[in-house]
C-alpha positions, -999 to 999 in steps of 0.1 A, spaced: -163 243 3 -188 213 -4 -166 201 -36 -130 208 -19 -112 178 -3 -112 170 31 -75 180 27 -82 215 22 -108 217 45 -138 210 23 -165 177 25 -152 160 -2 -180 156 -24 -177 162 -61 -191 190 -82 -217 170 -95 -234 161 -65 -227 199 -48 -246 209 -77 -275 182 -74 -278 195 -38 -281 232 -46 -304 226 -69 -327 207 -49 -323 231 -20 -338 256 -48 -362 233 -58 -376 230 -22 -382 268 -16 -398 273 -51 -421 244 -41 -425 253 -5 -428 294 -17 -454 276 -44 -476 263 -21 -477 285 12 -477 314 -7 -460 330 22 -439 356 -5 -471 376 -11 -477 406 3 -518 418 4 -530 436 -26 -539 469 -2 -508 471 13 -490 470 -18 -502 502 -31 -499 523 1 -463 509 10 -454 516 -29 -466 551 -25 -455 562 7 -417 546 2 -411 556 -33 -389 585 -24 -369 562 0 -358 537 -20 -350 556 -41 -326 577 -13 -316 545 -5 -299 530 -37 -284 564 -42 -267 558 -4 -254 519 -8 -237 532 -47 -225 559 -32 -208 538 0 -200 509 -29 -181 539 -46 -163 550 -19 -152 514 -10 -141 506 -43 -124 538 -44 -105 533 -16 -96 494 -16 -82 504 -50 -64 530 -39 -52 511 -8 -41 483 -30 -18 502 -54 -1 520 -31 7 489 -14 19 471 -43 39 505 -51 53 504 -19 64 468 -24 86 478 -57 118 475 -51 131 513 -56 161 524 -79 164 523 -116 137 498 -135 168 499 -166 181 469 -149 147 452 -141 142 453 -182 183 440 -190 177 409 -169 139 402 -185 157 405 -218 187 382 -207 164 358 -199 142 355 -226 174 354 -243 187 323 -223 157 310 -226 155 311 -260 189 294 -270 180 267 -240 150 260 -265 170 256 -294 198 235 -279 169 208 -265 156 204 -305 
């Protein structure tokens, strides 16, 4: 979006400079993270939380696989019938004769051009 042309909807800067942004805007947190400290959690805490919620994370991954699974599943499944749907339906014999008679024009369209 950044690197994309004003045409197309984007800002119109280059990659280069997108990417000298980014990494700035990393830079910053690390820095700001660095300094506060405001990503630590108290040393007490820590042990209770771990041992009170180790049975629900674990619940918890097992959940969002399982829902990832299902949506997989099912986009995939979605998707292919759709694009089965979209085949044109009869006999693919003539699908095949009209790929091979045009590699074969193709082929002598090469040789006349040398």
């Amino acid at each position: 979006m950044f690197s994309q042309t004003q045409e197309f909807g984007g800002l119109g800067l280059s990659a280069t400079i997108t990417s000298v942004i980014f990494l700035l805007a990393i830079l910053l947190i690390i820095i700001f993270l660095s300094i506060t400290k405001r990503n630590l959690v108290a040393p007490s805490s820590t042990k209770a939380a771990y041992e009170t919620k180790g049975f629900a994370v674990i619940w918890q991954v097992v959940v969002v696989v399982g829902i990832l699974v299902l949506e997989v599943g099912s986009g995939y499944y979605w998707r292919s019938t759709n694009l089965q749907d979209a085949l044109p339906q009869g006999d693919s014999t003539s699908y095949v004769q009209q790929a091979s008679n045009y590699e074969c024009q193709s082929n002598v369209l090469l040789r006349a051009s040398f």
